[in-house]
N, C-alpha and C positions, 0 to 999 in steps of 0.2 A: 465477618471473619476474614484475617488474612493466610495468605497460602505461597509458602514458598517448600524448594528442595531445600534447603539445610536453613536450621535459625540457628544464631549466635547471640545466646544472653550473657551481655556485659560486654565491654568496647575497651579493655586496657590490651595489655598488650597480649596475651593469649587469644583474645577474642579477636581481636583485631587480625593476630597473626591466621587464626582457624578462617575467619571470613577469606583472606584472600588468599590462601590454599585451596578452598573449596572452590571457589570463582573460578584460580587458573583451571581447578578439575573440568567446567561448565555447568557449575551449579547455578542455580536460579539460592544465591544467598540474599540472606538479610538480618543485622543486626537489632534485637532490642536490648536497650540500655537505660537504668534508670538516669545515667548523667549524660553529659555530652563526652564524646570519647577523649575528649582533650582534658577532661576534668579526672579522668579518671584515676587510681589512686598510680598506677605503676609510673605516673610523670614525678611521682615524690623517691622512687627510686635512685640513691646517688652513686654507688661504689662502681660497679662495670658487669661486664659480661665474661664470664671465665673460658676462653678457647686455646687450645693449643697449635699455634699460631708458629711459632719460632722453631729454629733450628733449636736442638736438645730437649725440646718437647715433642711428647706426643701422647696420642687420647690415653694411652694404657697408663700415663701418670696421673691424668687427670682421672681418669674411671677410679686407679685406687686409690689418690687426693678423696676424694667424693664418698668412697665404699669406708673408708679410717674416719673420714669426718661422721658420718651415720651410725658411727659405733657399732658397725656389721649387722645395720638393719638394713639396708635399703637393697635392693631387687636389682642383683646384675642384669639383665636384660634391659633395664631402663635405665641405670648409672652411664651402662655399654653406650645405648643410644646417645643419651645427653651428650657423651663425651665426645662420640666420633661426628654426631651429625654438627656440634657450635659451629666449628670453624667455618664451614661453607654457609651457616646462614649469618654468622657474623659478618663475610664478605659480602653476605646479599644484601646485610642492610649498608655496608657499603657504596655497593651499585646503583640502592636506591637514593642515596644520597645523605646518610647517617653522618654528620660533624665530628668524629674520632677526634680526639686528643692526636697529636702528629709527633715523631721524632725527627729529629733536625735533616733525618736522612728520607724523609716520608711515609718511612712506614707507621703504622696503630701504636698508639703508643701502649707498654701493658707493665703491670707494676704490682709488686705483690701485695693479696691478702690474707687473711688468716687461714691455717691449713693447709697453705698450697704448698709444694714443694718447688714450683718454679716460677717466677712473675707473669704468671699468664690472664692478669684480668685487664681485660679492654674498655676503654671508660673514655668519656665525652666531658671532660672536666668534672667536676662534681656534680652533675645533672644528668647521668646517661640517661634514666629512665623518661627522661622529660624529653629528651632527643628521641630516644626510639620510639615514644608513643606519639610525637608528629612525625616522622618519617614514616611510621606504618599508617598511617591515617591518611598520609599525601597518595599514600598504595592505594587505599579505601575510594577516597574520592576519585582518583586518577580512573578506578574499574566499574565509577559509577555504582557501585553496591550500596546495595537502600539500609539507611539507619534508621527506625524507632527511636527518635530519641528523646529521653524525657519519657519512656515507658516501664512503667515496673511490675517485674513478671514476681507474680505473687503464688503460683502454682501450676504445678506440671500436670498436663494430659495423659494420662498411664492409665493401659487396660488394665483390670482388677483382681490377674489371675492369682490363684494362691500363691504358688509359686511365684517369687520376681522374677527366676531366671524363665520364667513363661511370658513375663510381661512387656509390654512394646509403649515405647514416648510416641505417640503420634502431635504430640505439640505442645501448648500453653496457653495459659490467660494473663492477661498485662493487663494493667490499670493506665490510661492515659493520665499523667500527675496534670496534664494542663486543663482534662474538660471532667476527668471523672472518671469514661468512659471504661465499664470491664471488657474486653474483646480477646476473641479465640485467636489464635494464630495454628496453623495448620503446618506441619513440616514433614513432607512428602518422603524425605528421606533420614533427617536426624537432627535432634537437637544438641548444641555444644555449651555446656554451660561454662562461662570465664567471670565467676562473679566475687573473686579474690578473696580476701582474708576472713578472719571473724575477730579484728582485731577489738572491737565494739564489747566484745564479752567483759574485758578491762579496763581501768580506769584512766592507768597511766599506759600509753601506747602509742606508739607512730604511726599506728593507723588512722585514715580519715574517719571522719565520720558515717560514710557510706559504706564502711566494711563490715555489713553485717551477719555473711555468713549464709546467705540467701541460699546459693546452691546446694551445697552441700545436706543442708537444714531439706530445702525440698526435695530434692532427691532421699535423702533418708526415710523421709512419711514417705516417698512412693515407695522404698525397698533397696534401693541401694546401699548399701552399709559404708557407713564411716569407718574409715582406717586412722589407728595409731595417732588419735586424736589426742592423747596426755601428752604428746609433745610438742611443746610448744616454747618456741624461739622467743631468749630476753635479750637484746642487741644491747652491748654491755655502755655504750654511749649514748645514750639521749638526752636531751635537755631536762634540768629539775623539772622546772616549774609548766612546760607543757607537753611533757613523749616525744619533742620534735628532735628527729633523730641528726644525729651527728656521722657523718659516714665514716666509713672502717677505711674508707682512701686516706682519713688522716694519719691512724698508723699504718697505712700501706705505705706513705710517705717517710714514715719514721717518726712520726707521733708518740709522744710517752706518756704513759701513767702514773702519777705521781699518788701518795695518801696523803696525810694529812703530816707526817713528819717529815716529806719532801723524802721517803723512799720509793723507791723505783720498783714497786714490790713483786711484780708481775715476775722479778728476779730475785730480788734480795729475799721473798717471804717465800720464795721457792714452786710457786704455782706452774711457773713453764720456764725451767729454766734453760732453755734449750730457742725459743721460739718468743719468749716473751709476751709483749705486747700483742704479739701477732699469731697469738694460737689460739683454736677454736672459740669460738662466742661464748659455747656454752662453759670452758674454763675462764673464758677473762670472765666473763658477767657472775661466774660464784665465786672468782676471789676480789671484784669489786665488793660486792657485799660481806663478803667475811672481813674486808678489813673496814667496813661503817661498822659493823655488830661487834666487832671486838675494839671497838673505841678509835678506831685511829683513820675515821672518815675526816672530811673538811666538813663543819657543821652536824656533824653526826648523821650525815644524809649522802654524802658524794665524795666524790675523790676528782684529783683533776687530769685535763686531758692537756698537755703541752704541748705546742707545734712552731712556737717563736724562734724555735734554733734551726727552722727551716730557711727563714729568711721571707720577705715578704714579697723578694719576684716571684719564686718555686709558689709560694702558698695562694698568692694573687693570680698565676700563670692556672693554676690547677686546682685550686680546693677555695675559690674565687666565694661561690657562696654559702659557705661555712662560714665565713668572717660575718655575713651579713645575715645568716641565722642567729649566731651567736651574741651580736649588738643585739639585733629585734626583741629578741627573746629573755638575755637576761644580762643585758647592756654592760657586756664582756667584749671586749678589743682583744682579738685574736692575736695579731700579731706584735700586742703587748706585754697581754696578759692569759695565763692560762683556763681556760672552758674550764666549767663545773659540767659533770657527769655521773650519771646513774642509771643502772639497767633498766630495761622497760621493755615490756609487749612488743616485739615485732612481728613473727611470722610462725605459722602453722606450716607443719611440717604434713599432719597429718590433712583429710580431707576423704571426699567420696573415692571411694575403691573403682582404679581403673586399671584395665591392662594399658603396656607400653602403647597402644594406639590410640588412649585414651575413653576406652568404651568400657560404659560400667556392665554389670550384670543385667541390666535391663534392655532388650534392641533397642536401639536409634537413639541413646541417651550416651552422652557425652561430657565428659569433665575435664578440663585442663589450667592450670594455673595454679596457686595457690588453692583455689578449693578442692583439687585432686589429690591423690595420692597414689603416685603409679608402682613402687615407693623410687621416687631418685634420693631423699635427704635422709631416710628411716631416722633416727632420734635424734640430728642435728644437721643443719643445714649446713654447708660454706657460703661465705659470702661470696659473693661473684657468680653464686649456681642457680638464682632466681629468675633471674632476665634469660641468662641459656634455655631453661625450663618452660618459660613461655615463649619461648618463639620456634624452639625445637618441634615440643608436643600439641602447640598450636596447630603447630602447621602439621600433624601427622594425622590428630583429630580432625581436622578440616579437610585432609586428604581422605581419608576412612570415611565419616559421615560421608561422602559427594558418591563415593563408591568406589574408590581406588582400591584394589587389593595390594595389603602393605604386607600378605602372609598371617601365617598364623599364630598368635600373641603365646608368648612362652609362660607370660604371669598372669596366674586363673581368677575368677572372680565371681563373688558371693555363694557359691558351692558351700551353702553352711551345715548340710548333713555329711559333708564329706571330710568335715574337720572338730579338734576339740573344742566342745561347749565349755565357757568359764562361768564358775562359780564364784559369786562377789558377792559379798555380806557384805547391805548396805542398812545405813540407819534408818530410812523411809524408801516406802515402793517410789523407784522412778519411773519415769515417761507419765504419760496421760493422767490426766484428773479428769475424773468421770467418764463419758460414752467413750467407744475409740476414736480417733481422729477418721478424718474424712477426706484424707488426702486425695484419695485412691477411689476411684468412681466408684458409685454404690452396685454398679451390675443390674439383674433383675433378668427376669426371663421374658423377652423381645425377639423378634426374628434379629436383629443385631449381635447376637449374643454367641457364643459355642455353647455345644453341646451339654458343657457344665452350666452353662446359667454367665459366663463372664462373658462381661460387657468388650468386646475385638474392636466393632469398627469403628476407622476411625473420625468417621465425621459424628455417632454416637459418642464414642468417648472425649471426643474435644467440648460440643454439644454439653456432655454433662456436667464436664468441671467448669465451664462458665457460669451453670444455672449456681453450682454448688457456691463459688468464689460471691457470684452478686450474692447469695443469700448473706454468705458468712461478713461481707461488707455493709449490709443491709441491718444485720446486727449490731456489728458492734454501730455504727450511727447510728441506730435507733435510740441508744439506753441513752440518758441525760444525767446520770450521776456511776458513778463506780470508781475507781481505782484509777488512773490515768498510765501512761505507757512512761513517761518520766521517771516515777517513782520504783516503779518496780526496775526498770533498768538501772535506775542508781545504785538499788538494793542490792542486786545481781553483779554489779562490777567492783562493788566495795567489798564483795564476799570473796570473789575471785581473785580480786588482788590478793587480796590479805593470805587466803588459803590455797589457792591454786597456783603460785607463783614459782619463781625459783630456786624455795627451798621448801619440801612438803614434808608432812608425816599423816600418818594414818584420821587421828582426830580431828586435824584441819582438813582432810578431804572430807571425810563425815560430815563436819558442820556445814562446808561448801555444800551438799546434798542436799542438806536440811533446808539450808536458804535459798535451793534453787526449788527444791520441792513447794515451798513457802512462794516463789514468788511464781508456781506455774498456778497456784489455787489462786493469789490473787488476780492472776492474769484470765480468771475465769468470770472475774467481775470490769474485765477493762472496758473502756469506753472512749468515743472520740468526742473531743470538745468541742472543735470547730465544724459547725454544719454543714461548711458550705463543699464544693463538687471540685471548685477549680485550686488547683496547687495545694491541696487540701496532706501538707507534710505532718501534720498530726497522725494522718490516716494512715499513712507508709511507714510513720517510724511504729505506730501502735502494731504493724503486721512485721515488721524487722523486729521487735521485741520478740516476738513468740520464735521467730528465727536464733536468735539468740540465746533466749534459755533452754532451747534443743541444745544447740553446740554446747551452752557452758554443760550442762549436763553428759555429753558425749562426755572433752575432758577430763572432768572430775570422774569420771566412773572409770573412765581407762588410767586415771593415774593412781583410783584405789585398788583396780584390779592388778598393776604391772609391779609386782613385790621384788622389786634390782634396782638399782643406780646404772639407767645406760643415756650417754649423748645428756640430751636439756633436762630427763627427768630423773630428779633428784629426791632419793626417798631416805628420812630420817634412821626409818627402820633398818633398813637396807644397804650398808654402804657398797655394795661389790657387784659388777655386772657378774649375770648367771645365765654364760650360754647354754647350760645344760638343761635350765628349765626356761627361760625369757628368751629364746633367741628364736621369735615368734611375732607375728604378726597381733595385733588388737583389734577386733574387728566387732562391730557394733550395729545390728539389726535393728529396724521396726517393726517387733512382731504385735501387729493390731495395738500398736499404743505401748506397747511394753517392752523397751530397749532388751538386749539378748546378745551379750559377751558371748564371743568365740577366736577361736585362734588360728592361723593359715601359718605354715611355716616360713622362714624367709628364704627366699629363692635366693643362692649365691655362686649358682655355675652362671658362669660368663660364658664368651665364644671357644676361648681356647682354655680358661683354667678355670679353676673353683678360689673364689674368694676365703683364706682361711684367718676367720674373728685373732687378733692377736692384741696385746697390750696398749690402750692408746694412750701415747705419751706425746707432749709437744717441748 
């Protein structure tokens, strides 16, 4: 067993950020990671960091930038935060030595993205994220703080109370991917989970391969509820032929849209006539597609992205590797010829329910990053608010775990008798096929135990979900034919595409059910092929499968239950946001196996005013 004061699962940049917050606190941290933190997915991050930096800016633009882009879903106390804290930690990755883009006068260079009202996104050529996750990593090594790496945490340590808001994370079990090994880890004071997207649920997407949802998926079997998971970000540029994303710095630059008749339509077909090119993701990515579907794509599949009338110093000076995505990929000359492009899977909006300090309902458990939801994006993100959001709530999570009092969080969490129960007519029972899962220690009556019979301490509860995890890997190696983890995730992401994507209606989410319902029964015959103990990636993707079609099931259920058009989710039925009855929270239980829609209101008092939902036009 190992034992530290705070663990951090995942090493991009929230984790990284949490690790060396908690260090300056005096924690005894330590990072597990299934990859090297340099590999991690936040280095494929290209557009910037959004802070209010300049004279005629300040956070109360950006907080309402942020509260308009969310379609007045997202939790003023934590838009408040994002906004006020960027600047100062933008300057810190400064100090530590961050490569900023420079203006000829030295200051950051900042340029607009979509949504914003003022050019405030800070960017490192077209690679911030690749800059921030070595500069925070040079932090890592610099503080001596121990990395796991090449570890994957396949299950949380949680006492077994009925109640989640009773129950405590005393640690984890990780699989060493190099020897095999299952092993406890112990975390004295709290764990932080930063284990980014669940981009992996679909087919076409700019997520890595290692985006599978990990956190959020186990944290849910322990009891923390998923939030406002049907929203889900399509970043209207990506490459056809592999999801590899195109950044929004090319129309930050002045990038243009063209269709297939060489209209500019993002104006001329009246989608934003105001903001064009450069209004929310989720307006450009639904009138990319409305003009493939109504015949006037380029090949019936894409429209194009123009940037040659930038000139090729500006495009070479700044948006440098875009040209050399664009050859690699689909051997287009940027500053020839115009990029082919098409919406695709980028980011989850929703994730585990945290307050603004990043602590879920459970003690000592912790979420930030992308697998969070504190809410700062509520139904659509801006570009430029991702990278703020992990290095802000990183670092706020890493302070809180260590034991910093940061106050008392304004935005409540898992209180699910204290709010309305939703009613969802679905076509087949979700969650669990057969027994309940086992996430959650089985308890028993021990002197270790309280009063009620649950299992508290916590060298017992770390203790048990080891024995449980070796069994359940013990399993699937044993069987020698079944179902393999390949096919059922194929199955799972060609259904999602298809039905859960950026344009829904009620029948396609139903079938999505059907098919996830279908591949959790086959996933009850899975098996690992490969025998053997060492780098044994069959075995880790066969336990990220079962991750996955929890999330894709979260999704699909919040996007049958959510009957409005608000932000990315777009329902057939539905065309009109309905703050009188949607202007709520989605929130999604494990009760013993059996998912449990409920609703929390959206918090929208800020410090000094109340955010009031108005018309979102661009």
């Amino acid at each position: 067993m190992y034992e530290h004061d705070v663990l951090v699962v995942g090493a991009g940049g929230a984790g990284l950020r949490a690790a060396i917050a908690a260090h300056e606190e005096g924690a005894d941290v330590a990072m597990v990671t299934k990859l090297h933190p340099v590999r991690s997915h936040t280095g494929a991050a290209e557009g910037g960091i959004n802070a209010a930096l300049r004279d005629g800016d300040d956070w109360e633009l950006h907080a309402y930038d942020t509260m308009k882009g969310s379609d007045y879903l997202g939790d003023a106390p934590a838009i408040e935060t994002l906004a006020t804290d960027s600047p100062e930690e933008v300057v810190q990755l400064e100090h530590w030595g961050m490569p900023f883009s420079r203006e000829d006068d030295g200051r950051m260079s900042q340029r607009p993205f979509g949504g914003l009202s003022f050019p405030r996104t800070t960017y490192a050529g077209a690679e911030t994220g690749h800059h921030l996750l070595h500069t925070l990593y040079e932090q890592v090594v610099k503080r001596g703080i121990k990395v796991y790496d090449e570890w994957y945490v396949s299950r949380l340590a949680v006492t077994d109370h009925d109640r989640p808001e009773d129950r405590v994370c005393h640690g984890l079990v990780a699989i060493d991917i190099k020897s095999g090994d299952i092993e406890g880890f112990r975390a004295r004071n709290g764990v932080v989970l930063a284990t980014g997207g669940p981009g992996q649920v679909y087919d076409h997407t700019t997520n890595a391969v290692s985006c599978t949802g990990d956190g959020p998926a186990m944290a849910y079997r322990a009891g923390a509820p998923m939030e406002d998971m049907e929203f889900i970000q399509f970043h209207p540029t990506t490459l056809p032929s592999t999801g590899v994303l195109i950044s929004e710095g090319v129309r930050g630059e002045g990038g243009i849209l063209y269709n297939a008749l060489g209209e500019r339509f993002m104006f001329e077909r009246g989608y934003a006539n105001n903001d064009g090119e450069l209004a929310s993701r989720d307006v450009v990515s639904r009138a990319e597609l409305t003009e493939v579907n109504e015949g006037r794509g380029v090949n019936d599949e894409y429209v194009h992205l123009d940037m040659r009338h930038l000139g090729a110093d500006r495009i070479v000076d700044r948006l440098e590797n875009i040209l050399h995505l664009a050859a690699d990929f689909e051997g287009v000359d940027g500053l020839e010829e115009p990029m082919p492009v098409k919406p695709g899977q980028h980011y989850a909006m929703g994730g585990t329910e945290t307050d603004e300090h990043g602590e879920t309902c459970i003690s000592g458990l912790y979420a930030v990053g992308e697998c969070a939801c504190a809410s700062v994006h509520g139904a659509n993100r801006l570009g430029g608010n991702a990278l703020p959001e992990l290095i802000v709530f990183g670092k706020r999570a890493g302070q809180h775990a260590a034991g910093r009092d940061l106050g008392e969080a304004q935005i409540g969490t898992g209180q699910v008798g204290e709010y309305e129960i939703g009613e969802v007519e679905t076509p087949v029972t979700p969650g669990e096929v057969g027994s309940p899962d086992d996430v959650v220690a089985d308890g028993g009556e021990s002197a270790r135990t309280d009063g009620a019979g649950a299992l508290v301490e916590a060298g017992a509860v770390l203790e048990d979900a080891v024995e449980t995890e070796r069994a359940r890997v013990a399993h699937l190696m044993g069987r020698d034919e079944g179902v393999q983890q390949a096919e059922i995730r194929a199955m799972l992401q060609k259904s999602m595409t298809r039905y859960v994507n950026v344009f829904r209606n009620e029948e396609g989410l139903k079938q999505a059910l059907r098919d996830i319902r279908t591949a959790r029964e086959l996933y009850r015959d899975v098996y690992v092929d490969d025998p053997s103990r060492t780098f044994n990636t069959d075995l880790i993707q066969t336990i990220e499968t079962r991750n996955l079609i929890d999330t894709a099931e979260a999704i699909a259920l919040g996007a049958l239950a959510r009957e409005e058009f608000r932000g990315a989710h777009w329902r057939q039925e539905f065309q009109e946001r309905d703050d009188e009855n949607w202007l709520k929270h989605t929130l999604l239980s494990w009760n013993d196996g059996t998912p449990e829609v409920w609703y929390r209101p959206v918090h929208l008092e800020g410090r000094e005013k109340e955010y009031e939902p108005k018309i979102r036009s661009y």
